[in-house]
C-alpha positions as CSV (number, residue, x, y, z in Angstrom):
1,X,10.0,0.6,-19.3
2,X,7.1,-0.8,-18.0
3,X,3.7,1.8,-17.6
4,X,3.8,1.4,-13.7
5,X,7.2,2.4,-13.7
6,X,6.3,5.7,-15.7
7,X,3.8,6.1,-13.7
8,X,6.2,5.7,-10.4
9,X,8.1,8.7,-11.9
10,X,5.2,11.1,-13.2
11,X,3.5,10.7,-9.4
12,X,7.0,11.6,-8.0
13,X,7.4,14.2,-10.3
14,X,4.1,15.6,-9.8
15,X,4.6,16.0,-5.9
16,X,7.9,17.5,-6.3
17,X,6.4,20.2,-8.5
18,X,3.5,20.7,-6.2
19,X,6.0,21.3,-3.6
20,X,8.1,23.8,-5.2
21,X,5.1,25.6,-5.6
22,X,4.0,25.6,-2.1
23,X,7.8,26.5,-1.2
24,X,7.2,29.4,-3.6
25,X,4.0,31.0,-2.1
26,X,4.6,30.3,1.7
27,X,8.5,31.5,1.1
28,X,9.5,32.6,-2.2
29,X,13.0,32.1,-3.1
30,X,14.0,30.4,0.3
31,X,10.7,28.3,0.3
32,X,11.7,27.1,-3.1
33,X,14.9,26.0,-1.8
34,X,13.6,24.6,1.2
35,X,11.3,22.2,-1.0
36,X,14.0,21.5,-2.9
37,X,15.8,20.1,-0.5
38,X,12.7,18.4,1.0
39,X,11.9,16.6,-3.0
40,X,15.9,15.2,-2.8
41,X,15.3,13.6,0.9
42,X,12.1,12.2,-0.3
43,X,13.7,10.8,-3.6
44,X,16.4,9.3,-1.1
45,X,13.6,7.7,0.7
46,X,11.7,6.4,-1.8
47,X,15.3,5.0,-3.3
48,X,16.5,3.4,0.0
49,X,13.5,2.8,2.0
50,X,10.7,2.4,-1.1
51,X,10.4,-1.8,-1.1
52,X,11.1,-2.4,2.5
53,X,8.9,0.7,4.0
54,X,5.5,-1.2,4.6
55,X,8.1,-4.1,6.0
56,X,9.3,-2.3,8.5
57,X,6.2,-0.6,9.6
58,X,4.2,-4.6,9.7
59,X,7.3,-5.5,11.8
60,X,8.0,-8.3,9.2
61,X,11.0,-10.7,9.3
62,X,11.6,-13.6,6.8
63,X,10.7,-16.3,7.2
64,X,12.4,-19.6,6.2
65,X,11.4,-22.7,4.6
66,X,12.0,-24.5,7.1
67,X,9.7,-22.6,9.2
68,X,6.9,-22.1,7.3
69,X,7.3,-25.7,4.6
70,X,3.5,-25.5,3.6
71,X,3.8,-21.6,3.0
72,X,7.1,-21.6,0.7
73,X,5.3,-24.9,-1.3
74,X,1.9,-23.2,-1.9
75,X,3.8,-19.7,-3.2
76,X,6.4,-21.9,-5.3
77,X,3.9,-23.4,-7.4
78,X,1.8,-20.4,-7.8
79,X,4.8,-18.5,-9.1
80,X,5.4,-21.5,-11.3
81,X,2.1,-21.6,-12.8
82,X,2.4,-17.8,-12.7
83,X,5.7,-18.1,-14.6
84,X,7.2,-15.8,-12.3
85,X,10.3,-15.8,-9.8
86,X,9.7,-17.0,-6.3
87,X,9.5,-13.9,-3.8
88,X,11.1,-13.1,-0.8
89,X,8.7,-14.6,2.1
90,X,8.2,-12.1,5.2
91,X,5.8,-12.6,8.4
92,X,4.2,-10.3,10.2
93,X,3.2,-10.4,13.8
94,X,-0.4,-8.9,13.4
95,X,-3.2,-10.4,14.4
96,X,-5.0,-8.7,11.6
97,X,-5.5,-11.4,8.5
98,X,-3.8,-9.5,5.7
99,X,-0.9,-9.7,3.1
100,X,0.9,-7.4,1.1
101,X,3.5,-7.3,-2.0
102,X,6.6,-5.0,-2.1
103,X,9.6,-4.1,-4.7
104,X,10.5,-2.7,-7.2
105,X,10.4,-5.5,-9.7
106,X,9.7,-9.1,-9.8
107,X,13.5,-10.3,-9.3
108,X,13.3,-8.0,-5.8
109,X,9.8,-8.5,-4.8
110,X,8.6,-9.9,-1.0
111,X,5.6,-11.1,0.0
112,X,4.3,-10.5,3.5
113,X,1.5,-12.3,5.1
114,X,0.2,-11.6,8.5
115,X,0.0,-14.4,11.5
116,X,-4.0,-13.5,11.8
117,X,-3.8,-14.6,8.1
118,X,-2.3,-17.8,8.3
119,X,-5.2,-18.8,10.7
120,X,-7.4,-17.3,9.7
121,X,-7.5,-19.1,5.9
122,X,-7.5,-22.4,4.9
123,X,-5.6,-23.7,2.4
124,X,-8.0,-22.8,-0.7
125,X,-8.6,-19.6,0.7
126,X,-5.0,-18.5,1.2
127,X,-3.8,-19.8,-2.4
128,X,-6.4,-16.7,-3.5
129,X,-4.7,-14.2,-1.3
130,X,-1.5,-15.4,-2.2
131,X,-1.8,-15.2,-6.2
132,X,-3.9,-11.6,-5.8
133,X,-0.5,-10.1,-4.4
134,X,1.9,-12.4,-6.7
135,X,-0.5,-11.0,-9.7
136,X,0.5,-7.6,-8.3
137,X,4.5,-8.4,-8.9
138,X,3.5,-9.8,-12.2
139,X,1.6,-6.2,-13.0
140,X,4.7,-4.2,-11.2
141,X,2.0,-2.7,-9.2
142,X,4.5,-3.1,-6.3
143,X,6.5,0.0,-7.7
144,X,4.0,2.3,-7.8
145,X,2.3,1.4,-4.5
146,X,5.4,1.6,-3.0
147,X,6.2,5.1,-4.0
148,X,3.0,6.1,-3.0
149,X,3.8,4.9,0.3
150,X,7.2,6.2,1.2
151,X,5.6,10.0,-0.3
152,X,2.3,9.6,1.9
153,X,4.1,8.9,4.9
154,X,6.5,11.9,4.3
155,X,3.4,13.8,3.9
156,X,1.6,13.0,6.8
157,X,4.8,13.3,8.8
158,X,4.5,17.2,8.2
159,X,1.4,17.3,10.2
160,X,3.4,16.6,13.4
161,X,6.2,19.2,12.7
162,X,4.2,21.7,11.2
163,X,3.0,22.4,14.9
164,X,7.0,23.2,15.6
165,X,7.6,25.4,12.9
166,X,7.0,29.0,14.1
167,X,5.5,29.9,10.2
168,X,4.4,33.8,11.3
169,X,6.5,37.2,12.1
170,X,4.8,37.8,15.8
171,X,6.7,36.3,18.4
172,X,4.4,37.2,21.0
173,X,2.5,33.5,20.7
174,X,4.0,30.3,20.7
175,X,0.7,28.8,19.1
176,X,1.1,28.2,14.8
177,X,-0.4,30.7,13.3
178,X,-3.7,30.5,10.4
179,X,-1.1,29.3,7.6
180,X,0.3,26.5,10.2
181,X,-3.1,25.3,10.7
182,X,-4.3,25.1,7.3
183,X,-1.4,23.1,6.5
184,X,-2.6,20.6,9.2
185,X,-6.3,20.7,8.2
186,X,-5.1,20.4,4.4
187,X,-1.9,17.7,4.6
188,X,-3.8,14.6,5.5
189,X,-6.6,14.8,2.4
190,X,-3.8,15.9,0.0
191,X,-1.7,12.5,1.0
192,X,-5.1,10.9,0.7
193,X,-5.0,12.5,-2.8
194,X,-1.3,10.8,-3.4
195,X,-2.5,7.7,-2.7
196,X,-5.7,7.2,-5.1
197,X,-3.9,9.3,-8.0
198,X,-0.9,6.7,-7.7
199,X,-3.0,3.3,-6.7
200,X,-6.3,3.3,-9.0
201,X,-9.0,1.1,-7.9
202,X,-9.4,-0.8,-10.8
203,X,-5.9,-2.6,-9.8
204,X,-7.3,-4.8,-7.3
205,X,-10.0,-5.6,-10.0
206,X,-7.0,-7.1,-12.0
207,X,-5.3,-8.8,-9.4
208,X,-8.3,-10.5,-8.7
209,X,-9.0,-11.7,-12.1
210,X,-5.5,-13.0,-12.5
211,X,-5.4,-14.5,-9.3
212,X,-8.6,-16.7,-10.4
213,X,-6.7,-17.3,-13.7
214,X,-3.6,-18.9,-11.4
215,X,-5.7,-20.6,-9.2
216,X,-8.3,-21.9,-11.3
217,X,-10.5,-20.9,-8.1
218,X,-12.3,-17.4,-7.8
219,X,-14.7,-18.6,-4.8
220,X,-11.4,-19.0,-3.1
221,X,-10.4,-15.8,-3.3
222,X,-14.0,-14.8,-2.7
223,X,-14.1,-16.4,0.4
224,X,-11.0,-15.1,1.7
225,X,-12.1,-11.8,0.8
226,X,-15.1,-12.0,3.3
227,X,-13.3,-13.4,6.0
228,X,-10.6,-10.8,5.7
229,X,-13.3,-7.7,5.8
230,X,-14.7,-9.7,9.3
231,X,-10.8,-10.5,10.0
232,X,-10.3,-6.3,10.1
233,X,-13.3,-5.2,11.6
234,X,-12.5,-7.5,14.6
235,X,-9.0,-6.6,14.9
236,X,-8.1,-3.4,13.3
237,X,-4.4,-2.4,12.5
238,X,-3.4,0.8,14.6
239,X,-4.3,4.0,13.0
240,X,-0.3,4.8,13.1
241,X,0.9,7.3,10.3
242,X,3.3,4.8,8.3
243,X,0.3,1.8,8.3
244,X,-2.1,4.5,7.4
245,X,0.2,5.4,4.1
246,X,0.9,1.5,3.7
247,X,-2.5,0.3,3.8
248,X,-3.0,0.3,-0.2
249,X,-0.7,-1.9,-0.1
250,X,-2.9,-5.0,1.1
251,X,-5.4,-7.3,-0.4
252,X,-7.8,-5.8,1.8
253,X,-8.3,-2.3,3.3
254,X,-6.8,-2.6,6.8
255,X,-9.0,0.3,8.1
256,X,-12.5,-0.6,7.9
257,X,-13.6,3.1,9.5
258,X,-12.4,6.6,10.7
259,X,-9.9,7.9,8.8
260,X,-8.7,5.0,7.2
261,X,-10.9,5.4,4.6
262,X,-9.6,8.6,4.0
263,X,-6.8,6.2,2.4
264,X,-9.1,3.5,1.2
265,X,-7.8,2.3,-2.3
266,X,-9.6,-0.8,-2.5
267,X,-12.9,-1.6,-3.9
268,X,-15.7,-2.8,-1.7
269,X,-15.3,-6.4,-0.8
270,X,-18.6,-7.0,-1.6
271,X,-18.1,-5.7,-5.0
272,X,-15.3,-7.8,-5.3
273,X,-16.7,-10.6,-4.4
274,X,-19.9,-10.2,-6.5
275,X,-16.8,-9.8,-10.0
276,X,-15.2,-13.5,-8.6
277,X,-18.4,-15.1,-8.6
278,X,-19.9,-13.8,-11.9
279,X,-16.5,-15.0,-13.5
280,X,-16.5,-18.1,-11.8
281,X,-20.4,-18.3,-13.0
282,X,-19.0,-17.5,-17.1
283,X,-16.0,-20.0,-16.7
284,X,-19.1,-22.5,-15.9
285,X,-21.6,-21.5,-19.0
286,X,-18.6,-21.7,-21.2
């Protein structure tokens, strides 16, 4: 069992626990059974929906290889070099130059890029992106990120209910009460907290290093990085709450201000970039 995949099941496990807790102090006995049936709909979720959440919410269809010949050749010898199956190809209709990985292994795995992507990048460029998020398959970082998606987006959905749910005794108001509003104020950092306890940093770091090691190119990749942090800024993805949860998901952070980088789980680009060139700089010396 690969150490993603434990760690899939310890953040799962660890959110389900936390939630039988809450369920216990806001309800005793029929909190704890509320949770409980709240920790089976999200393991449904995260079994049906998991690999095709972030999909759905980029609007992504696949894409053939007759439609996209260049695309399907570039990704096809990069998994070969890779030594790794061929993923499912998906494009999204975003303006926003981005890509993102999903499944829960290799043998399942898609790879989405973006339209703003695609023009964004030339040919050098893209093969970076492209190996970064095949070197996330590789890792079975995909697993992982996806959970932390599909449990981040149930999270943040609670902010919009809790509003409905009449939590106190008085029924003279129809406002929420203090304990309604503190779960408000308190969901949207404690998905935040889901996402960087499930999706470390130091991921990217990886997936960059073995995307140089595929390409043979880490300026590549460092140039797309920089056109993909101009790409964002200019043409930010909506701050909806399923993109919001998916946004760790993509080789660069989506949200470049605001509350997206309450969700931030990537590195600074600049950072990023500065690790690409100093490797490119050792491959050179040695």
């Amino acid at each position: 069992m690969h150490v993603n995949a434990i760690r899939a099941v310890g953040l799962f496990a660890g959110v389900s626990v936390a939630a039988v807790v809450v369920g216990w102090l806001c309800g005793a006995g029929k909190g704890v059974q509320l949770a409980v049936v709240l920790v089976a709909c999200a393991a449904i979720l995260v079994y049906l929906f998991g690999d095709t959440l972030a999909l759905r919410a980029m609007r992504a269809r696949p894409v053939s290889e007759i439609e996209r010949p260049e695309l399907y050749r570039m990704v096809r010898e990069l998994a070969t070099t890779a030594r790794q199956p061929m993923p499912k190809l998906y494009l999204s209709p975003v303006r926003s130059p981005n890509a993102f990985a999903a499944g829960s292994t290799p043998r399942r795995a898609a790879l989405c890029c973006t339209t703003g992507l695609l023009r964004t990048l030339n040919e050098r460029e893209l093969r970076g992106v492209l190996a970064h998020e095949l070197a996330h398959i590789r890792a079975h970082d995909t697993l992982i990120s996806s959970v932390a998606a599909t449990l981040t987006t149930l999270i943040t959905a609670l902010t919009a209910i809790s509003f409905l749910i009449p939590l106190g005794d008085s029924e003279e108001t129809d406002l929420p009460d203090l304990l309604g509003g503190l779960m408000v104020v308190l969901l949207a950092p404690l998905a935040a907290v889901v996402v960087h306890c499930g999706v470390g940093r130091a991921r990217e770091f990886r997936a960059d290093q073995r995307a140089a090691e595929i390409t043979g190119d880490p300026l590549g990749l460092a140039d797309a990085l920089r056109k993909l942090e101009s790409g964002n800024r200019a043409h930010p993805l909506p701050r909806e709450r399923v993109l919001l949860a998916a946004a760790h998901l993509m080789t660069a952070n989506p949200f470049p201000g605001g509350v997206g980088r309450m969700f931030a789980a990537h590195p600074p680009v600049r950072e990023r970039i500065h690790r690409l060139r100093e490797l490119r700089r050792r491959w050179d010396m040695g």
